[in-house]
VOPAGU-2260 file (C-alpha; in pm, 1 decimal, decimal comma):
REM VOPAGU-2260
SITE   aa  ch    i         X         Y         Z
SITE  UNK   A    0   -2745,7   -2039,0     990,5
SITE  UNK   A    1   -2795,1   -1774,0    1255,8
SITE  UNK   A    2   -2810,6   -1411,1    1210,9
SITE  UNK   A    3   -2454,0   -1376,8    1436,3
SITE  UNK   A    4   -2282,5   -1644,1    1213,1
SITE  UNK   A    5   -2366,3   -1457,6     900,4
SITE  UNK   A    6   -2262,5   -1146,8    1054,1
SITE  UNK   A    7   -1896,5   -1270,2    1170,8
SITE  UNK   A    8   -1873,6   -1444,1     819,1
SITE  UNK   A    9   -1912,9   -1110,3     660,9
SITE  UNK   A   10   -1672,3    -914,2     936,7
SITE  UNK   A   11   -1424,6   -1214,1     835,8
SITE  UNK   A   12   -1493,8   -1125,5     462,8
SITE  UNK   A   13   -1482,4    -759,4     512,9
SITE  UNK   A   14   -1149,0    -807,0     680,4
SITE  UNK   A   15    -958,3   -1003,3     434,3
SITE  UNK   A   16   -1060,7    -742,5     177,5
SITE  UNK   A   17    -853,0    -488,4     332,7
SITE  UNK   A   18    -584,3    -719,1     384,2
SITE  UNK   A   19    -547,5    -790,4      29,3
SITE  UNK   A   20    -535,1    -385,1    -101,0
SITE  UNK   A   21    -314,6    -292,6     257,2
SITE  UNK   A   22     -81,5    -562,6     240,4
SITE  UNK   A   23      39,0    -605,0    -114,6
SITE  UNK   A   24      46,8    -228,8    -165,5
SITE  UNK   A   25     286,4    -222,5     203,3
SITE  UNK   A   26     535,9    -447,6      48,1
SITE  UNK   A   27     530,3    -331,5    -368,7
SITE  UNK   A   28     617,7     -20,3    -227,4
SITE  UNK   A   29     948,2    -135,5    -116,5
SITE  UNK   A   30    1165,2      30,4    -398,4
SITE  UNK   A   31    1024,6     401,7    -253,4
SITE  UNK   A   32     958,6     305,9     112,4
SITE  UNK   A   33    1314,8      74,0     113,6
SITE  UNK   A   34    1513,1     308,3    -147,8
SITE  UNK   A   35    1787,8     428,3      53,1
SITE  UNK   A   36    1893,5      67,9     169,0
SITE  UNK   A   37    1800,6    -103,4    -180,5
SITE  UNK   A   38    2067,8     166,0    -303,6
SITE  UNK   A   39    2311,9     105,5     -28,7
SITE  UNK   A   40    2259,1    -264,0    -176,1
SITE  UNK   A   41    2369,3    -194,3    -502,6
SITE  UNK   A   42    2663,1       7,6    -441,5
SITE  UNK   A   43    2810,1    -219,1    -144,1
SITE  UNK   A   44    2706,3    -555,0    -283,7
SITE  UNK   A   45    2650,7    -542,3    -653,9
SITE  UNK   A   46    2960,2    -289,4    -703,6
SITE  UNK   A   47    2729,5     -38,9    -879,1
SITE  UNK   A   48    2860,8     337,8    -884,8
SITE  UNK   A   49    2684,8     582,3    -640,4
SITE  UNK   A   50    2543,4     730,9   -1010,2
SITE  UNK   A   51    2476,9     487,9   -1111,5
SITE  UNK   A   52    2321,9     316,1    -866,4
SITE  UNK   A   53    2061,8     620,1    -824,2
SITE  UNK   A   54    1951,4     635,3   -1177,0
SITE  UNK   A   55    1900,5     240,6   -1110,4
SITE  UNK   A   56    1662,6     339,6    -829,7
SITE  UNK   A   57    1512,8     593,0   -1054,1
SITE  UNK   A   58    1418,5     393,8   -1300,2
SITE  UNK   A   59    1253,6     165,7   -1035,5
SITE  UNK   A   60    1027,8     426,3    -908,4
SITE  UNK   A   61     975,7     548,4   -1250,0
SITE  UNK   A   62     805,9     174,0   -1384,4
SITE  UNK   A   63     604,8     219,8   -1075,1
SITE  UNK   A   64     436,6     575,4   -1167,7
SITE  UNK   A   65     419,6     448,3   -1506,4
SITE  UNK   A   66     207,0     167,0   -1427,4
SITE  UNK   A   67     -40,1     379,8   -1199,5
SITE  UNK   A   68     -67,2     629,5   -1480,4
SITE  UNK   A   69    -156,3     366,3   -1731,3
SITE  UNK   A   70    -412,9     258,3   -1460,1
SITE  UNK   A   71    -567,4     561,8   -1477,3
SITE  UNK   A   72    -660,0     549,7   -1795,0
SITE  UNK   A   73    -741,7     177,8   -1829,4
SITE  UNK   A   74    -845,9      98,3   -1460,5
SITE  UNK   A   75   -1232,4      27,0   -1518,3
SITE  UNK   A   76   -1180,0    -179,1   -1827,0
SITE  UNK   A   77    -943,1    -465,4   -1635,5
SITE  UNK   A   78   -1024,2    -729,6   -1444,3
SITE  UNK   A   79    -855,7    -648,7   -1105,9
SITE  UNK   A   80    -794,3    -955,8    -964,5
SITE  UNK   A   81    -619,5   -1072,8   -1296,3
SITE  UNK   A   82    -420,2    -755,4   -1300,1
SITE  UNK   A   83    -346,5    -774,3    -948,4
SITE  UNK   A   84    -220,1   -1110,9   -1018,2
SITE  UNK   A   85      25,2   -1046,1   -1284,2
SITE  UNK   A   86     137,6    -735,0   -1137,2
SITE  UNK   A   87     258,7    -958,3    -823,0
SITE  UNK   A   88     394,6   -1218,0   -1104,1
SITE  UNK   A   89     613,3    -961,5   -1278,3
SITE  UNK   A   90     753,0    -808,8    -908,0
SITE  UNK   A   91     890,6   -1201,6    -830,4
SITE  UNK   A   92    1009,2   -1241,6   -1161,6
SITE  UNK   A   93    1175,7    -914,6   -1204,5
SITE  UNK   A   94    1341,7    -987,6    -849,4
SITE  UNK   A   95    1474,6   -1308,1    -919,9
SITE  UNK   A   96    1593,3   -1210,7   -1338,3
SITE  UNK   A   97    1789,3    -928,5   -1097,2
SITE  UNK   A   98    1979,4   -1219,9    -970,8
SITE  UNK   A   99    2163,2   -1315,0   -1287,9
SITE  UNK   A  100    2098,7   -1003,7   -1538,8
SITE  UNK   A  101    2463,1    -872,9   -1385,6
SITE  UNK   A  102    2494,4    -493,6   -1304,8
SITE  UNK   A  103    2490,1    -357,4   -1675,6
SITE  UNK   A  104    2140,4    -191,8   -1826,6
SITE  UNK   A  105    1977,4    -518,2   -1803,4
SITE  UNK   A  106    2013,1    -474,1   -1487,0
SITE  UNK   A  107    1851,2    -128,5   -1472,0
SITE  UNK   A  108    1561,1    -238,7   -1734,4
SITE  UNK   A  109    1508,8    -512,2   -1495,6
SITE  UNK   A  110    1471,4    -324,8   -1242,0
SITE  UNK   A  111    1212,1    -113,0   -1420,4
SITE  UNK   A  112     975,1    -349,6   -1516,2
SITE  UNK   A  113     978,9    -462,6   -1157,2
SITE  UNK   A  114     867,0    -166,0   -1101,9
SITE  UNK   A  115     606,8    -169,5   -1347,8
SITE  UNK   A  116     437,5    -450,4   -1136,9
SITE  UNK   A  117     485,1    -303,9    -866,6
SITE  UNK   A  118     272,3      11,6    -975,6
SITE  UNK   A  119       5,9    -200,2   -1083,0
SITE  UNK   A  120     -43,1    -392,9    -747,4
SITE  UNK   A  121     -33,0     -29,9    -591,4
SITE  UNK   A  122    -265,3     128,6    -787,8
SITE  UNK   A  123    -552,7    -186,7    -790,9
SITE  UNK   A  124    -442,2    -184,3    -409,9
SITE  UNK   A  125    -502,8     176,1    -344,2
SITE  UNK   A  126    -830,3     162,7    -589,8
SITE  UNK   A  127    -996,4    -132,9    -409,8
SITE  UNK   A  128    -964,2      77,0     -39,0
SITE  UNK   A  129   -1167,8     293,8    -239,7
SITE  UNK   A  130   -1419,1      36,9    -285,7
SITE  UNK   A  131   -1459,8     -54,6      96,0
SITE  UNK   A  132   -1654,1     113,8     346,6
SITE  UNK   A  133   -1548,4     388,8     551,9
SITE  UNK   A  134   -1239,4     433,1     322,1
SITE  UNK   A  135   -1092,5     659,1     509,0
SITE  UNK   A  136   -1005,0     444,5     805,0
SITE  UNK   A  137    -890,8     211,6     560,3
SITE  UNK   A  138    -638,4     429,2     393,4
SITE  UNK   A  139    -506,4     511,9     766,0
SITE  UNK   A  140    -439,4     205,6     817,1
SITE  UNK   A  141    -237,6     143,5     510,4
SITE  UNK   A  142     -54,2     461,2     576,1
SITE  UNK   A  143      42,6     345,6     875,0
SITE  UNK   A  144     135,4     -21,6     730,4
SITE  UNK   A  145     392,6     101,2     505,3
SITE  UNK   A  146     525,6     354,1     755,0
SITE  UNK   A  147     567,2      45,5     994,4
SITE  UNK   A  148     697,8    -193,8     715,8
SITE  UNK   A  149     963,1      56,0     627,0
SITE  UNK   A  150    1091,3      99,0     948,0
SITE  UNK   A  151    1128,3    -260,5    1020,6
SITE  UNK   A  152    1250,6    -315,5     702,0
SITE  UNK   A  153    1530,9     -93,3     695,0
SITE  UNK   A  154    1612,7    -201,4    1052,2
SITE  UNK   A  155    1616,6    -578,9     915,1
SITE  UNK   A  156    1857,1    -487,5     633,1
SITE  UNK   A  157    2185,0    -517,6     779,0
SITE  UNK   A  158    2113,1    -870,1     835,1
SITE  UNK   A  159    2025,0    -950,4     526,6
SITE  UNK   A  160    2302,5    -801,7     340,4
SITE  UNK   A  161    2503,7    -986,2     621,9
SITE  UNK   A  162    2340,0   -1316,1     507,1
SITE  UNK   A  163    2361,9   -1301,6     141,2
SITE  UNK   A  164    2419,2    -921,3      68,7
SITE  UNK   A  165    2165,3    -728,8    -242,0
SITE  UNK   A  166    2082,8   -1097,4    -364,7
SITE  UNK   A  167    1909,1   -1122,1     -16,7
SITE  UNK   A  168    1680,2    -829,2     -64,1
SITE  UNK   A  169    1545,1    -910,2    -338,9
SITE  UNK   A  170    1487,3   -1271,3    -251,2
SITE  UNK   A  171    1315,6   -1159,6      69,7
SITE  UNK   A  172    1116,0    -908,6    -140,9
SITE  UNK   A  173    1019,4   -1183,1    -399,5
SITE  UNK   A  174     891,2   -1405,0    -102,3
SITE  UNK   A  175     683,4   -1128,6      35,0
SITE  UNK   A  176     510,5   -1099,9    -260,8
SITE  UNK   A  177     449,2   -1485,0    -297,0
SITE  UNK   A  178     320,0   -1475,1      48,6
SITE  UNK   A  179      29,5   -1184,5     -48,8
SITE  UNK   A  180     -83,0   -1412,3    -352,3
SITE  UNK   A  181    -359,7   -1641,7    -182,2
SITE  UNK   A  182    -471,4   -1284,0     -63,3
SITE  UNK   A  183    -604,4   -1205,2    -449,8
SITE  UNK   A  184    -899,4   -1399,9    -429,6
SITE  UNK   A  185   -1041,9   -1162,0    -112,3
SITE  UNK   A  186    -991,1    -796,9    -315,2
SITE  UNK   A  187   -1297,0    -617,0    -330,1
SITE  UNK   A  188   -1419,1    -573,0    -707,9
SITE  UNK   A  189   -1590,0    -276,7    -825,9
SITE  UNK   A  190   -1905,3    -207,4    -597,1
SITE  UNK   A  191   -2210,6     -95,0    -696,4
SITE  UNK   A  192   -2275,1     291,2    -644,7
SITE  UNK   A  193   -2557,8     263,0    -370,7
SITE  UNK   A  194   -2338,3      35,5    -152,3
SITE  UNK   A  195   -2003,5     306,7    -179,1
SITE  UNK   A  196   -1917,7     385,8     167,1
SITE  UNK   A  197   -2243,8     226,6     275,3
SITE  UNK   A  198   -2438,2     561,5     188,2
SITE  UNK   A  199   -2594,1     724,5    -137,7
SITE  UNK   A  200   -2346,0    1058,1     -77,1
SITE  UNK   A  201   -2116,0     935,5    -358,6
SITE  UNK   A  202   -2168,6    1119,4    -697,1
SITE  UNK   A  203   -2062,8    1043,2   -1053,3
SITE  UNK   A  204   -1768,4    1368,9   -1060,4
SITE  UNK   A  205   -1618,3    1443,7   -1448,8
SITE  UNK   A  206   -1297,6    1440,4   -1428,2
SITE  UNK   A  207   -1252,7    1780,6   -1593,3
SITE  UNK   A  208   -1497,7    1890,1   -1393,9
SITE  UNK   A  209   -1470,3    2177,4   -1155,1
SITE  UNK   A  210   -1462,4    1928,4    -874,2
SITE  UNK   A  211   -1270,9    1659,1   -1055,0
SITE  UNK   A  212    -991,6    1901,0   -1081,2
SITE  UNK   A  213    -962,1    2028,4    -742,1
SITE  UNK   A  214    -972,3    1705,9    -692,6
SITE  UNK   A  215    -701,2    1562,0    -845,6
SITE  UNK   A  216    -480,3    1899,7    -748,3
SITE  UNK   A  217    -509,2    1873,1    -432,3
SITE  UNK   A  218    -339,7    1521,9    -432,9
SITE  UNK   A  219     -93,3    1667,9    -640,6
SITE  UNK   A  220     -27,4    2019,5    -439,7
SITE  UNK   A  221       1,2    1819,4    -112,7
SITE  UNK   A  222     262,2    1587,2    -215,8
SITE  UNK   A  223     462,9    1789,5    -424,5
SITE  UNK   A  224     446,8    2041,7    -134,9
SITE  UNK   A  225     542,9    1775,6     165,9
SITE  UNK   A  226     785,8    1622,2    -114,6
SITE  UNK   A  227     989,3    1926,9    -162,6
SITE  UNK   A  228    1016,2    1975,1     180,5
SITE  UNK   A  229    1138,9    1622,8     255,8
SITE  UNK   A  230    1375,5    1654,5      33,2
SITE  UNK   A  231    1696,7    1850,7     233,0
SITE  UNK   A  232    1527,7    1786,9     589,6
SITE  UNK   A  233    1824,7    1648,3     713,6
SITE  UNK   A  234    2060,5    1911,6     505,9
SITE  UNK   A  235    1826,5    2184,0     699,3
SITE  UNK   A  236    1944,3    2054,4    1021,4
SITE  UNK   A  237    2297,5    2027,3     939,3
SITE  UNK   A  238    2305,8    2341,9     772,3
SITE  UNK   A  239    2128,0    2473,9    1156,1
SITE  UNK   A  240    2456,4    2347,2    1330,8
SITE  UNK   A  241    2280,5    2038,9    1450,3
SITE  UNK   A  242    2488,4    1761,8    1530,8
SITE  UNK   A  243    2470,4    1471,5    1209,8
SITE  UNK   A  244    2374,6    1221,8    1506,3
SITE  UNK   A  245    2092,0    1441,6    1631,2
SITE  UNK   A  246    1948,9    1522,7    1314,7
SITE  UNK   A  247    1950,5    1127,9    1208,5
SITE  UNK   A  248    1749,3    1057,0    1567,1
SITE  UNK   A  249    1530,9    1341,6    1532,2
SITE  UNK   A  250    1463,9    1183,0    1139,7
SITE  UNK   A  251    1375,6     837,0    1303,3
SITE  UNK   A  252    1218,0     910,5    1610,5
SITE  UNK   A  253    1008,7    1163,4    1430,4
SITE  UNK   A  254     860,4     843,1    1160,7
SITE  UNK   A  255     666,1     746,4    1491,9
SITE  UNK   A  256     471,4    1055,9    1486,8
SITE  UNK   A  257     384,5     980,9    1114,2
SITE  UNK   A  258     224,9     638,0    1223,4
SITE  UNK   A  259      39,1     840,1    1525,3
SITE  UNK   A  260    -130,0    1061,9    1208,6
SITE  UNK   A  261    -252,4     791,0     978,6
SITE  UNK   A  262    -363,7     632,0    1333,5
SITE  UNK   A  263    -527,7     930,1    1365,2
SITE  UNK   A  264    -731,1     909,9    1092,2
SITE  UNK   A  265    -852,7     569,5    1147,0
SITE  UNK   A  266    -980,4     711,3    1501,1
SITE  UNK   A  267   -1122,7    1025,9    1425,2
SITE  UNK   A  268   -1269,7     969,9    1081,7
SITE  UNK   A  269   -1666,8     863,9    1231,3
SITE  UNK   A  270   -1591,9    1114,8    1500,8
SITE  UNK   A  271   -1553,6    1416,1    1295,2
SITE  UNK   A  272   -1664,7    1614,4     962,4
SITE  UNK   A  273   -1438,9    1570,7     718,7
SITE  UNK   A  274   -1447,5    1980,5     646,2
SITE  UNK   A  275   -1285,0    2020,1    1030,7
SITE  UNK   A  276   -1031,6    1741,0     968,0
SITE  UNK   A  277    -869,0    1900,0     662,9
SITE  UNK   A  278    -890,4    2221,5     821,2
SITE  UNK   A  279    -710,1    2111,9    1070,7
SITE  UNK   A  280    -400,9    1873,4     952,8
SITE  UNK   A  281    -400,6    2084,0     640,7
SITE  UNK   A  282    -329,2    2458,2     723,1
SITE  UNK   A  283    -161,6    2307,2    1075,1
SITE  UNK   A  284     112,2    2112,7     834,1
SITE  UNK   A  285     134,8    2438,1     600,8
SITE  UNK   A  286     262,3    2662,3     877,6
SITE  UNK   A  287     447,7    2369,4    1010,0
SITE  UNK   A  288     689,2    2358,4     689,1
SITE  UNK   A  289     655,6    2727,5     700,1
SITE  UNK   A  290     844,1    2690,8    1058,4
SITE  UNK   A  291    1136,8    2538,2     927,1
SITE  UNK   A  292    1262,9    2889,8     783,9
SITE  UNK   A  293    1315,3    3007,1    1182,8
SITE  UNK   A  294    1646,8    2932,7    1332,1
SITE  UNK   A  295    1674,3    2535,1    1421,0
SITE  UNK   A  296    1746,0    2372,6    1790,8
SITE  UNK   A  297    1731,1    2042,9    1853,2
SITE  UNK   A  298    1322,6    2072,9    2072,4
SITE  UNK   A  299    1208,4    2287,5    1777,1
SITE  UNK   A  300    1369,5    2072,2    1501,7
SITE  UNK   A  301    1212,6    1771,7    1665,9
SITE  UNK   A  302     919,1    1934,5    1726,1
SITE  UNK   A  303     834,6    2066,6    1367,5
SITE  UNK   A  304     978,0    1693,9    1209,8
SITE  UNK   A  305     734,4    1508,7    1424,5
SITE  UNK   A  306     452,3    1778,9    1307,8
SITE  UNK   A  307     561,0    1696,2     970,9
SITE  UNK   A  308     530,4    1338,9     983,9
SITE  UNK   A  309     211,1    1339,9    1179,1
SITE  UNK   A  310      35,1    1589,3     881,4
SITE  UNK   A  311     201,7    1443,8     620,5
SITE  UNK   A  312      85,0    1056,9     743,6
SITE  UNK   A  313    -270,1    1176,9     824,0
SITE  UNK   A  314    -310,9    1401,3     503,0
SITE  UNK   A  315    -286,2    1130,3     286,5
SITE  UNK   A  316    -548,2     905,2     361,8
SITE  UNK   A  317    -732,1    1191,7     467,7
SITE  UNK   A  318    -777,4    1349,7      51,3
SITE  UNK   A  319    -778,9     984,2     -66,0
SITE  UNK   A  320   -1079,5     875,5     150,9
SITE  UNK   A  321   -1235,1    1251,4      90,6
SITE  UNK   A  322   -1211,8    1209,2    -266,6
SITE  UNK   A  323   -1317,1     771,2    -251,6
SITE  UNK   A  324   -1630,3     890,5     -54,3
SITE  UNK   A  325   -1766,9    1128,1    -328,7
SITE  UNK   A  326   -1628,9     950,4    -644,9
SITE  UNK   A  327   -1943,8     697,5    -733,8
SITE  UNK   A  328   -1710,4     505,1   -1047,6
SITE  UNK   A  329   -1388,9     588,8    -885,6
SITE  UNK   A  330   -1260,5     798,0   -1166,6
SITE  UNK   A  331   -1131,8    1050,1    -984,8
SITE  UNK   A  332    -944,0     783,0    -722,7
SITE  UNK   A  333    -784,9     662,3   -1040,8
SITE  UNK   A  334    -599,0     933,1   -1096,6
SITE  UNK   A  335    -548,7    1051,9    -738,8
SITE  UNK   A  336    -319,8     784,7    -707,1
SITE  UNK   A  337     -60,3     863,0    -977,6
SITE  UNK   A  338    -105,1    1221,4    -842,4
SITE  UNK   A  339      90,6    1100,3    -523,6
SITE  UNK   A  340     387,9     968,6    -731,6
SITE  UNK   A  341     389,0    1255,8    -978,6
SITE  UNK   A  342     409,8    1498,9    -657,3
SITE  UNK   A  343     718,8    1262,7    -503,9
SITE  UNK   A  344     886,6    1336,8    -808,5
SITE  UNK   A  345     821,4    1727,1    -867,5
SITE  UNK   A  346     866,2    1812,5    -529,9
SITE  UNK   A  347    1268,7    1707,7    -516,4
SITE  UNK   A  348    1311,5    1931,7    -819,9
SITE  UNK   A  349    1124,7    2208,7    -656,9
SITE  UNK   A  350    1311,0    2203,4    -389,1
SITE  UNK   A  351    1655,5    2205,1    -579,2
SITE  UNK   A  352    1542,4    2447,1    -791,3
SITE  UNK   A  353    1487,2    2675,0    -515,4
SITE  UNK   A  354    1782,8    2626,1    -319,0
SITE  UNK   A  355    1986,9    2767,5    -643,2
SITE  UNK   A  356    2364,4    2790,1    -583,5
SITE  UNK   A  357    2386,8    2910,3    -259,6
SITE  UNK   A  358    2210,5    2623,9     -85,4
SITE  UNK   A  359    1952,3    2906,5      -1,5
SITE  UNK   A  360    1741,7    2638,5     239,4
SITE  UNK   A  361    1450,7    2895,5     364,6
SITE  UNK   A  362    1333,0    2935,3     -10,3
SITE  UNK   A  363    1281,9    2606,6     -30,7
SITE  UNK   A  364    1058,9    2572,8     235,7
SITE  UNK   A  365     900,2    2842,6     144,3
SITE  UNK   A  366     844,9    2720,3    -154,8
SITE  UNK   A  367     694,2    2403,9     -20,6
SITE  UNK   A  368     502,1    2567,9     224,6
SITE  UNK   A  369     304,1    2730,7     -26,4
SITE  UNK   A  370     211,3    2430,4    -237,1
SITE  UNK   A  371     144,4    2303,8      84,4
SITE  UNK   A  372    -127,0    2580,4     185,9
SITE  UNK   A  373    -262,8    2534,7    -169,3
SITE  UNK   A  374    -386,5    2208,0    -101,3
SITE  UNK   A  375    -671,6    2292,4     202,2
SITE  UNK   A  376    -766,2    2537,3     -90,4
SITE  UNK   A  377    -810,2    2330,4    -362,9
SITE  UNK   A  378   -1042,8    2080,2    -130,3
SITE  UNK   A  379   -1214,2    2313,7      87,4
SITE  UNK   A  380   -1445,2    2425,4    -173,0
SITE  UNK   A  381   -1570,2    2074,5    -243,1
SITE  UNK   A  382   -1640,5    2019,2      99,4
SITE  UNK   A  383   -1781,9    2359,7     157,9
SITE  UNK   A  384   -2009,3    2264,1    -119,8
SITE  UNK   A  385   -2108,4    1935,1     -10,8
SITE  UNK   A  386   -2224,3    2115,9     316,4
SITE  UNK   A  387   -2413,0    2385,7     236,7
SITE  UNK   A  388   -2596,7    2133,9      17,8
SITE  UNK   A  389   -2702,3    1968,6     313,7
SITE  UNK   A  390   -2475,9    1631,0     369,3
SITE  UNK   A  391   -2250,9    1678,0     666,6
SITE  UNK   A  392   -1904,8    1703,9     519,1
């Protein structure tokens, strides 16, 4: 066998790898990426209250940061591709027992426990990126996956509700999942420490260390920061004197810029330290939410949306392949990844909190603005460190 045979057989092998952690994780995170049509689902087509209906969701999304908190914890002691396989089991089950559970809380415990799976696929997915070289990349690319997915997704939905209304969601989710199955035998396992990223830079962190827990916060900071802000984007334009039309274009055309960021990362990530990269998209996307406070038009509005997106999108995959790349036994990646689900669900009540009674739409930005600019300082010293100890950070 020649030298270039063995060399495309591991490219081939190398590829499918990242298929199987991007894919699986694009389409289990359907009830988060897909939530605002799965609701409209359940209201239109299963009769569900609008209250109901939410705390349905709720519960969805809740299974799913339950199951990448238990990872955490239990992540080194499971065999992945076993896990990986039942978490995919229990998202098709729990899609089709939605079928005939009826609307009541079976319904909503169903619902749940699909979630549950769902959480595990997402956090062996998110794990095993961690495992591949020149993470990253890899994390760009699966940022920009689900950004793509969701868009075509929710653009798909009318015509499945058309065809068979909720029942057709969830059967199309189900058969997504199937389809990612013969994908479990390609997920990279747990790779020995020399061979992480394809260097020796990776260290065994504590994760109560000093740098374990800047860490973790800055996962945490960022998306309870971006989260908060998210949260009354389209209010804030409204509330500007933005036409509802407008502000719903500027929302959509502005997820393209979000796909340009994790892009972005994929591109730039051999090109440049990691120190200027974070400098960058970090304390660029705090002054961006900062922004929104001034008085809206539709350029700036559009303009500061399509920053969002594009900081947001990059500054994911940026901390997760920051933190992959210096984590020898992936500890700290463990719980990185709930960190992103805790933050989703903080940053809402942040922002609520803030706005108070009199829909007071500045402090909330504020607000998230400054959990945003606490984020390049929680991860600045690590990568200050790693420089001045003579690896290129």
């Amino acid at each position: 066998m020649s030298a270039a045979t063995v060399e495309r057989g591991t490219r081939t092998r190398s590829l499918l790898a990242i298929l199987a952690a991007i894919l699986p994780v694009t389409i289990t995170g359907t009830p988060i990426t897909v939530q605002p049509g799965m609701v409209q689902g359940m209201v239109d087509y299963m009769h569900l209250g609008d209250v109901q209906a939410g705390f349905v969701a709720s519960a969805e999304v809740s299974g799913l940061m339950a199951a990448t908190v238990i990872f955490a914890f239990i992540g080194s002691k499971l065999s992945w591709h076993k896990a990986y396989i039942w978490g995919m089991l229990i998202v098709i089950a729990g899609n089709l027992l939605s079928l005939v559970v009826g609307a009541g809380p079976a319904f909503t415990a169903t619902r749940a426990i699909t979630g549950i799976g769902a959480g595990l696929v997402t956090a062996i997915g998110f794990a095993a990126l961690g495992e591949t070289r020149d993470a990253p990349r890899n994390y760009g690319w699966a940022v920009a996956s689900i950004i793509g997915y969701s868009a075509i997704a929710l653009w798909v939905l009318p015509f499945l509700f058309a065809i068979g209304g909720y029942g057709a969601l969830v059967i199309s989710y189900a058969i997504a999942v199937v389809l990612c199955l013969p994908l479990v035998s390609c997920l990279p396992q747990r790779l020995p420490v020399q061979d992480r990223q394809g260097s020796m830079t990776a260290e065994d962190v504590a994760l109560l260390s000093p740098t374990g827990i800047l860490a973790i916060s800055s996962v945490l900071l960022f998306f309870i920061g971006y989260a908060a802000a998210w949260t009354y984007m389209a209010l804030i334009g409204r509330d500007a004197g933005l036409n509802e039309s407008s502000v719903s274009h500027i929302l959509s055309i502005s997820q393209f810029a979000g796909v340009i960021g994790a892009l972005s990362i994929v591109i730039l990530s051999r090109r440049f330290s990691d120190l200027l990269q974070a400098a960058i998209i970090l304390i660029i996307g705090a002054i961006g939410i900062f922004a929104f406070v001034l008085p809206q038009e539709d350029g700036l509005f559009l303009g500061l949306n399509c920053l969002f997106q594009f900081t947001w999108n990059a500054g994911q995959p940026l901390l997760l392949g920051i933190i992959a790349s210096r984590d020898a036994f992936g500890r700290l990646l463990r719980f990185a990844i709930p960190m992103q689900y805790i933050g989703l669900a903080i940053g809402p009540a942040l922002a609520a909190y803030q706005l108070g009674a009199h829909n007071d739409y500045p402090a909330a930005m504020i607000a998230a603005g400054i959990f945003a600019a606490l984020t390049p300082l929680a991860i600045f010293p690590i990568l200050i460190a790693r420089r001045e100890s003579g690896v290129l950070a």
